[in-house]
NULUMMI-16668 format. One record per residue (C-alpha): residue in one letter; x, y, z. Coordinates in steps of 0.02 Angstrom, whole numbers, plus 50000, padded with zeros to 5 digits. Layout:
AXYZ/...
This chain:
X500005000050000/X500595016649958/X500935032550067/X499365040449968/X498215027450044/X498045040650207/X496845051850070/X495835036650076/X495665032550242/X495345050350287/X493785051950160/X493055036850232/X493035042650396/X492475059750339/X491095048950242/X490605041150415/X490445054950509/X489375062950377/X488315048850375/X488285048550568/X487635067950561/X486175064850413/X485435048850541/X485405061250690/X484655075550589/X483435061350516/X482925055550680/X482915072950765/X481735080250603/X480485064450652/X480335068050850/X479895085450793/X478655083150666/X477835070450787/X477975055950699/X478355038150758/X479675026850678/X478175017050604/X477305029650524/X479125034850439/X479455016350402/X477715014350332/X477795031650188/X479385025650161/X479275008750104/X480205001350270/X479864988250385/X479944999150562/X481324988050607/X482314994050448/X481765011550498/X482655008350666/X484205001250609/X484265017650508/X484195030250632/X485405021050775/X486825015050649/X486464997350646/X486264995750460/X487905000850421/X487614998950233/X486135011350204/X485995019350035/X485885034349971/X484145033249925/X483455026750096/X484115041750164/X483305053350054/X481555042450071/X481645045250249/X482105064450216/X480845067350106/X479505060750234/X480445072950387/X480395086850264/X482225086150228/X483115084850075/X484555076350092/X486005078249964/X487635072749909/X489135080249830/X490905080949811/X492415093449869/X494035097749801/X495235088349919/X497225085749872/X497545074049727/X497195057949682/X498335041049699/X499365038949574/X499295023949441/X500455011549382/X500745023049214/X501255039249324/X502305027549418/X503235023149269/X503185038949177/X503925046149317/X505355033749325/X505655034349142/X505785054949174/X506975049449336/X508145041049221/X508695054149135/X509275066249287/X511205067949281/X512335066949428/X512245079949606/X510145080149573/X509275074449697/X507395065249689/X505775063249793/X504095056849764/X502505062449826/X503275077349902/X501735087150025/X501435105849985/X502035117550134/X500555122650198/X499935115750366/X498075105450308/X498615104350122/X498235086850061/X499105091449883/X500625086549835/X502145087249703/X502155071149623/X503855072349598/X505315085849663/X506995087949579/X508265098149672/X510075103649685/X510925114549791/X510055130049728/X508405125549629/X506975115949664/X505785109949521/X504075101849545/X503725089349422/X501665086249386/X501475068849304/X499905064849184/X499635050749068/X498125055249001/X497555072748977/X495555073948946/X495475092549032/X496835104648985/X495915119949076/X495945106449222/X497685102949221/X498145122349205/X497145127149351/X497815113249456/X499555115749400/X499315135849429/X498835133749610/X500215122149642/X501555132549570/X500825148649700/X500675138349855/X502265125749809/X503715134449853/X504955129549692/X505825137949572/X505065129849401/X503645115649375/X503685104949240/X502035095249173/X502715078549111/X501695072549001/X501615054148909/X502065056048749/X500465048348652/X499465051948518/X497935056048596/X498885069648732/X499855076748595/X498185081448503/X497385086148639/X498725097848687/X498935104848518/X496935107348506/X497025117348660/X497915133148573/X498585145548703/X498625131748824/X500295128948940/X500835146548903/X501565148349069/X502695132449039/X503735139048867/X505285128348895/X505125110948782/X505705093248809/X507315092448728/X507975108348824/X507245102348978/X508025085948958/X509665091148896/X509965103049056/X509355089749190/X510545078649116/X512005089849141/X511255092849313/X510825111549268/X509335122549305/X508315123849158/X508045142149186/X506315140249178/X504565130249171/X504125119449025/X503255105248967/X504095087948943/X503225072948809/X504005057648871/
């Protein structure tokens, strides 16, 4: 198991104490309005024994829609979405993209994976930093690029809050990325510095003097 699988464990607590919080506003909506657990169970399509196991946590796989049955009966919509939180765990293809990109640092740089943001909370992190004794660069990995407005905006907010000198979006070098890429027009303007220059300096161990964008 990798280091990333703390993300995981974190949103499944998270996921438990939201559920926790929906039964106890469920149960605390049905007091109010009067109503028994029967009654509930009954509009609901539940046996009251169902109903129960509901609102103490005994049926610890409820779904979705049970919950929102039950809501809609309490007068309470309950809802579901999603939140921005770090990145997600990396695949087998970023692992070897990035060791394919590894290979090709000369001598005196040094290499880390998975490398936290500094700032205290941040779950994001570098997937890659290379540094010397002067320069640090964070290296984003992506094997497949379907957003490139994603990408940007992730990469942007990284490169404020990361604390390095240059970033470089390493890319795999397919068909499909190239095109998309290309299609995007303006896109990466912020990252001017191409693969063979990029390449050709890391070898040598030098700063690239700047950000850029590496097919490999």
């Amino acid at each position: 198991m990798t280091s990333r699988s703390g993300p995981v464990a974190r949103a499944l607590r998270m996921a438990g104490e939201d559920l926790a919080r929906v039964r106890l506003e469920l149960a605390r909506a049905r007091r109010t309005a009067g109503l028994s657990q029967a009654e509930v169970a009954r509009a609901c399509g539940l046996s009251r024994a169902a109903m129960s196991r509901l609102e103490t946590g005994a049926n610890r796989r409820v779904t979705i829609e049970e919950l929102a049955r039950v809501g809609g009966a309490v007068a309470l919509d309950v809802r579901i979405r999603t939140y921005p939180a770090g990145d997600p765990i990396r695949d087998a293809g970023q692992a070897r993209l990035l060791e394919r990109f590894r290979s090709r640092l000369g001598p005196g740089l040094t290499w880390s994976t998975e490398v936290p943001l500094p700032v205290p909370g941040d779950l994001r992190a570098w997937d890659a930093i290379v540094r010397s004794s002067t320069w640090r660069i964070g290296v984003e990995a992506e094997t497949v690029i379907d957003d490139v407005q994603a990408v940007e905006r992730r990469l942007a907010l990284k490169r404020r809050d990361g604390e390095v000198d240059h970033v470089i979006l390493l890319v795999s070098d397919t068909p499909r990325n190239r095109r998309a890429v290309a299609a995007a027009g303006a896109a990466f303007g912020d990252l001017p510095l191409r693969t063979r220059d990029i390449l050709a300096a890391l070898r040598d161990g030098r700063d690239p003097g700047g950000s850029g964008l590496v097919f490999l």
